[in-house]
C-alpha positions in Angstrom: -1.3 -16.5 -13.7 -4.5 -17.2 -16.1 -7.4 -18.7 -14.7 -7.5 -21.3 -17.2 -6.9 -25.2 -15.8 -4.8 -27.7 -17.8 -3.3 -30.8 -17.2 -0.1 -30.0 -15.4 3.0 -31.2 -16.7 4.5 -34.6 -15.6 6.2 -34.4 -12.6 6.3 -31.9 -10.0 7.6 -28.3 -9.9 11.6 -28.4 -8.6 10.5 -25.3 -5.7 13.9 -25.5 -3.9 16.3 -25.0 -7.0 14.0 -24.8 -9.6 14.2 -21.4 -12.0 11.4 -20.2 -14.0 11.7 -20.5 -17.7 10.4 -19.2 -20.7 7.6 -21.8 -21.0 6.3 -21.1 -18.1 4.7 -18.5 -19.5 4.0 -19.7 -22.7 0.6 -20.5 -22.2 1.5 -24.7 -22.3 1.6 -27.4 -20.1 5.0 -25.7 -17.9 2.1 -22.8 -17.4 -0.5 -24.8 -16.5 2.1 -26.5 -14.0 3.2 -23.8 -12.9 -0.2 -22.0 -12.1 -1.5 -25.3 -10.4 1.2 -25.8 -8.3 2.5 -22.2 -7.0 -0.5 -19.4 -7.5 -3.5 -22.1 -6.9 -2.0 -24.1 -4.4 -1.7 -20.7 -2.6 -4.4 -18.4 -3.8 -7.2 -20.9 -4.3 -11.1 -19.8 -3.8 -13.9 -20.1 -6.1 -14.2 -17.3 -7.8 -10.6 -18.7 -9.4 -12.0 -22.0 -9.8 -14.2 -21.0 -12.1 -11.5 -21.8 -15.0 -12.2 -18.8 -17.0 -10.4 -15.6 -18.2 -12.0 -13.4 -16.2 -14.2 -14.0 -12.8 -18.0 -13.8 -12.8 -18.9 -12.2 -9.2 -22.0 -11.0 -7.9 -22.3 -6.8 -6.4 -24.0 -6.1 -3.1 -25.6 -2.8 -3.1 -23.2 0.3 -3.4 -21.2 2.8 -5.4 -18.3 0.5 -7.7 -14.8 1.4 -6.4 -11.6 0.4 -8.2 -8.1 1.2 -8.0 -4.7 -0.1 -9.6 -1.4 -0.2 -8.4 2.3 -1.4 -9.7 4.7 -3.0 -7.3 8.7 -2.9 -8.2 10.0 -2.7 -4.9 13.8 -3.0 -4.8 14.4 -5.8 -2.7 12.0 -7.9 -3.0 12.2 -9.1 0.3 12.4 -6.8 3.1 11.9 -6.1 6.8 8.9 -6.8 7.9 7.2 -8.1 4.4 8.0 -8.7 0.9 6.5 -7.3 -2.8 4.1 -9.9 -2.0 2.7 -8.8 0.9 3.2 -5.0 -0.2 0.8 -5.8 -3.5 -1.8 -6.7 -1.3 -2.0 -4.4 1.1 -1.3 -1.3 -1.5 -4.1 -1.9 -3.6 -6.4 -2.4 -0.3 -5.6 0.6 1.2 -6.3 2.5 -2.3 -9.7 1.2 -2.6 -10.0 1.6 1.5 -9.1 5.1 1.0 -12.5 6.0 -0.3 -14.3 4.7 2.7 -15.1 1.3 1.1 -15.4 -1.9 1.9 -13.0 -4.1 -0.4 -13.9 -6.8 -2.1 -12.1 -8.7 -4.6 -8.4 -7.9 -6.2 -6.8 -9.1 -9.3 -3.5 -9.7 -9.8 -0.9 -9.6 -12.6 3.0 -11.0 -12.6 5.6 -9.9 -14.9 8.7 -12.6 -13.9 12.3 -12.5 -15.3 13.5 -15.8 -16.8 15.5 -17.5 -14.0 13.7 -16.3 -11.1 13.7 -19.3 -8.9 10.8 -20.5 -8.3 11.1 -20.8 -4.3 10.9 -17.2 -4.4 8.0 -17.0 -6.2 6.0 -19.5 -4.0 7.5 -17.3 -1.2 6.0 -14.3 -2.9 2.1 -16.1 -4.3 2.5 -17.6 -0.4 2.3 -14.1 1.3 0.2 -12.6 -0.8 -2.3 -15.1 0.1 -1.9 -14.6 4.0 -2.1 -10.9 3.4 -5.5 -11.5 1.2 -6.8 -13.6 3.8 -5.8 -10.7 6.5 -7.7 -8.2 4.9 -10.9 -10.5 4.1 -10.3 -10.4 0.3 -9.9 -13.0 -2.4 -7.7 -12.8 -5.8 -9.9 -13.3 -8.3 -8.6 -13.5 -11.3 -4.8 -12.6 -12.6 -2.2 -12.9 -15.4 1.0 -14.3 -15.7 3.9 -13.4 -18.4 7.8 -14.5 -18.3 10.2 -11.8 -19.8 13.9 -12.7 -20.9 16.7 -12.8 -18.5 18.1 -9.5 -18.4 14.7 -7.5 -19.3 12.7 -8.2 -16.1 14.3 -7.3 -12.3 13.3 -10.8 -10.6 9.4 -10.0 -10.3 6.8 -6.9 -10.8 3.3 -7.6 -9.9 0.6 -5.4 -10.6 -2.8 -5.3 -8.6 -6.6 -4.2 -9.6 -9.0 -3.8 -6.4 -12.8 -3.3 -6.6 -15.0 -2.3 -3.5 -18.5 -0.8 -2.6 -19.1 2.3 -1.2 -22.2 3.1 1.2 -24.5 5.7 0.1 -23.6 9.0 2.0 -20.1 8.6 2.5 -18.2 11.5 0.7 -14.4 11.2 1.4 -12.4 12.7 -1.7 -9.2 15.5 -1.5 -11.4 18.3 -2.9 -13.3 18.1 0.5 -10.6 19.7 2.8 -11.5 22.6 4.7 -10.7 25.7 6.7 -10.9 24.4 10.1 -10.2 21.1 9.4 -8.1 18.7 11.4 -5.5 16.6 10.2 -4.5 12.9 11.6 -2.1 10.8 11.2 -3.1 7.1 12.4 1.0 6.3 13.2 5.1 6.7 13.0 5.8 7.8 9.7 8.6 7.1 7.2 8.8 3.1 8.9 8.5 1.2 5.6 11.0 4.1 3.9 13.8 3.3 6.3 13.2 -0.8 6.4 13.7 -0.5 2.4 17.0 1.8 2.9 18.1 -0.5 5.4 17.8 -3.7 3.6 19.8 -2.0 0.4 23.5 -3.3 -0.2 25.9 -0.1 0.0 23.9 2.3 2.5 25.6 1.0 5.2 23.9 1.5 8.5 21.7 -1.6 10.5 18.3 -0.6 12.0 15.6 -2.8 13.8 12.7 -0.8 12.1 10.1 -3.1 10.7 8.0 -2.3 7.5 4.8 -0.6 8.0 2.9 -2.4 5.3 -0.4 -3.4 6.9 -4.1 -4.0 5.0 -6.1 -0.8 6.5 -9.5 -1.4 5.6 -10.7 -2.7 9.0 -9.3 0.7 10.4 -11.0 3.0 8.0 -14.5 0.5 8.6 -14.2 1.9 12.4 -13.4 5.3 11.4 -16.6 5.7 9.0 -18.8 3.8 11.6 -17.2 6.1 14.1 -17.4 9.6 11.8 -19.2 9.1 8.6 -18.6 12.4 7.5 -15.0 11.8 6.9 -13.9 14.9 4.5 -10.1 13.2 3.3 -8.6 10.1 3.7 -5.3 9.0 1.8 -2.4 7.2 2.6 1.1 8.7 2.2 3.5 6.1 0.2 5.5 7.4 -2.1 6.6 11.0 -1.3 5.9 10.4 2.1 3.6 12.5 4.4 4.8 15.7 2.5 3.9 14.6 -0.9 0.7 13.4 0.3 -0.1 16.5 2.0 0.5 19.3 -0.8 -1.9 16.6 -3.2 -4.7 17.3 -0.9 -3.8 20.9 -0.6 -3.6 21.4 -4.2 -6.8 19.5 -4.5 -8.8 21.6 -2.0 -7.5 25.0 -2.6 -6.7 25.2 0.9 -3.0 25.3 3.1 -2.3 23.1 6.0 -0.3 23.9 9.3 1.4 21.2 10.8 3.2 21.1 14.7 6.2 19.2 14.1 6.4 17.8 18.4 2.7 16.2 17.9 3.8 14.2 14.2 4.6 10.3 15.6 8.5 9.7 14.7 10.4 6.6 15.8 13.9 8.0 17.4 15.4 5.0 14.9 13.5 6.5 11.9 14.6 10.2 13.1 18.4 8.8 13.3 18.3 7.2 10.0 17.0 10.0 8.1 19.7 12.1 9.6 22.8 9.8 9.1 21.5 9.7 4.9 20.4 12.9 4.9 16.5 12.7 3.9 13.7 14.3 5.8 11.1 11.9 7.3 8.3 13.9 6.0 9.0 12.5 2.5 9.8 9.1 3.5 7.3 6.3 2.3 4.8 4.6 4.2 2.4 1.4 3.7 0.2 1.0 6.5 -0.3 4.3 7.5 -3.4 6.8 6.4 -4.4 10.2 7.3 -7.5 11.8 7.9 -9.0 15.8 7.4 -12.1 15.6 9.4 -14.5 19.0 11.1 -12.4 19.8 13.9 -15.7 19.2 16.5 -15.5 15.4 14.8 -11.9 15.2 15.6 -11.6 13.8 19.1 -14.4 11.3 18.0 -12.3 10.2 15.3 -9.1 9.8 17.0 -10.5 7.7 19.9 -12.1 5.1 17.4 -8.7 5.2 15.5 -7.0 4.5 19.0 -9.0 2.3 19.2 -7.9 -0.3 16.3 -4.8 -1.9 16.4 -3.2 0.0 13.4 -4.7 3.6 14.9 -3.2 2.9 18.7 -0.4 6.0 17.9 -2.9 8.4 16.0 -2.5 12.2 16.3 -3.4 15.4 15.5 -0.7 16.8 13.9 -2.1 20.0 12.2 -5.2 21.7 10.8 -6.6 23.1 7.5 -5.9 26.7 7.1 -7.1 29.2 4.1 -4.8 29.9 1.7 -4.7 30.6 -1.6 -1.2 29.4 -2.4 -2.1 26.8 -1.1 1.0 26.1 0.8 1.6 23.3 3.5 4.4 24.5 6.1 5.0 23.7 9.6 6.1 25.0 13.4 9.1 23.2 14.3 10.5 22.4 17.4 12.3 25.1 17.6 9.5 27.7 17.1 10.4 28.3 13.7 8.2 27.9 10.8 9.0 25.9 7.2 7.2 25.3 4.2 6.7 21.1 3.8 7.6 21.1 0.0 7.2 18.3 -2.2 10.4 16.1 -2.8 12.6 17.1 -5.6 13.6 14.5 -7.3 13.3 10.7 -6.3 14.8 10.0 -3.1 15.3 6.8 -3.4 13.5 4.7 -6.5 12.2 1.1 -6.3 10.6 2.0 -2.7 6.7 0.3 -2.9 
């Protein structure tokens, strides 16, 4: 995508068998077709109309926040979403993560020669319904084609900016001895939908991805607790990757109780038939929370009380340590250490 508006080709883009070509990213008339007819036609809003190579936007009051994200997820379509969808909603949860209120995204496309082009408009389409979801607009983007062979159907890369509110401090280093720690839902849900939808694993499973914008969640969590010490949302490396970060950040441990984390019996029995542990499976529309322990109950009835909080728990609490090690009391009675993953599970996953 470029923001700049030229006369389109003659004739109109062939979306049902239609491939894209090398000129379509050429900068040319195909472009310009191409751009008017897929990404505008679904991503339209005046801060694109402007026609420029970058988008002129005005700042309410706050603290700038920005993050950036890569998608290569491996299918592109999968249950319950697509790398559309998934670019979206990444990139918004980063920037939501800090307790801000997201504004604006950019977006940039790397697409293989001979991608057809009713996947694409598939793709630009959902992205658009997932922008409009979380009450931001696509501002301004890019748009290159690579040669067949050196590109994997589509990678899309996102920017986000958002404002922060004076007084709200969330950040990793803030985790502390007393602590809680919440989880706002299942884990490992958007793992297991991408495992499922990959040719050779072999099993079937009804699990949906998680992938879900959670900035109005984290708006009724701030409003609710503004003295939110952590936020962070555990994609890749799962709840146990994301865990040992904020330990490792803090200087602290954390204990968890493995009967109060929420686990799907379907994500539990697919984790077991491949072998992988649900703590390091990937989520997309899950977050947790470290909050003062007399905030906690506050916290988890405003998260309980959003949509995308109703299965929130408190699965554990920040402990001193100067290993900084995160282990857990099974079911059992026994206690493990929660390591981080060795090795990459399974690539290509957000």
């Amino acid at each position: 995508m470029s923001d700049r508006r030229r006369k389109p080709a003659a004739g109109r883009l062939a979306l049902r068998q239609g491939k894209v070509d090398m000129s379509h990213g050429s900068g040319g008339r195909a472009m310009a077709q191409l751009i008017e007819e897929i990404f505008l036609k679904h991503l339209d809003n005046p801060l694109l109309r402007q026609g420029d190579d970058f988008a002129v936007m005005d700042m309410p009051p706050g603290r700038l926040v920005m993050s950036t994200d890569g998608h290569v997820v491996s299918p592109l379509f999968f249950p319950g979403g697509d790398i559309g969808e998934l670019a979206v909603n990444g990139t918004v949860n980063d920037v939501a993560m800090s307790g801000a209120r997201v504004l604006h995204l950019s977006a940039g496309f790397i697409i293989e020669e001979g991608f057809p082009l009713a996947d694409l408009d598939r793709i630009v389409g959902s992205m658009a319904r997932a922008a409009e979801t979380a009450g931001v607009t696509i501002a301004t983007g890019d748009t290159k084609v690579v040669e067949r062979g050196k590109g994997d159907g589509v990678f899309i890369s996102t920017t986000g900016i958002g404002v922060l509110a004076d007084g709200v401090r969330i950040s990793g280093k803030r985790a502390a001895p007393g602590d809680a720690v919440i989880v706002s839902g299942g884990i490992g849900e958007h793992g297991v939908a991408i495992m499922a939808s990959r040719e050779g694993l072999g099993f079937e499973t009804d699990i949906l991805s998680d992938t879900a914008p959670l900035n109005g969640l984290v708006a009724a969590m701030v409003a609710a607790v503004p003295d939110i010490h952590v936020l962070r949302d555990p994609t890749r490396g799962g709840l146990a990757a994301t865990l040992n970060e904020i330990a490792h950040q803090a200087g602290v441990g954390i204990r968890l109780e493995e009967a109060r984390i929420p686990l799907r019996p379907e994500v539990a029995g697919a984790c077991e038939l491949l072998g992988l542990d649900p703590l390091n499976v990937a989520c997309e529309g899950r977050l947790i929370a470290i909050c003062a322990a007399e905030d906690a109950e506050r916290l988890l009835a405003a998260m309980r009380a959003h949509p995308l909080g109703r299965d929130a728990a408190i699965i554990g609490r920040v402990v001193e340590d100067p290993e900084r090690f995160v282990t857990m009391r099974t079911g059992m009675g026994g206690e493990r250490v929660v390591d981080w993953i060795a090795g990459e599970q399974l690539p290509r996953i957000c």
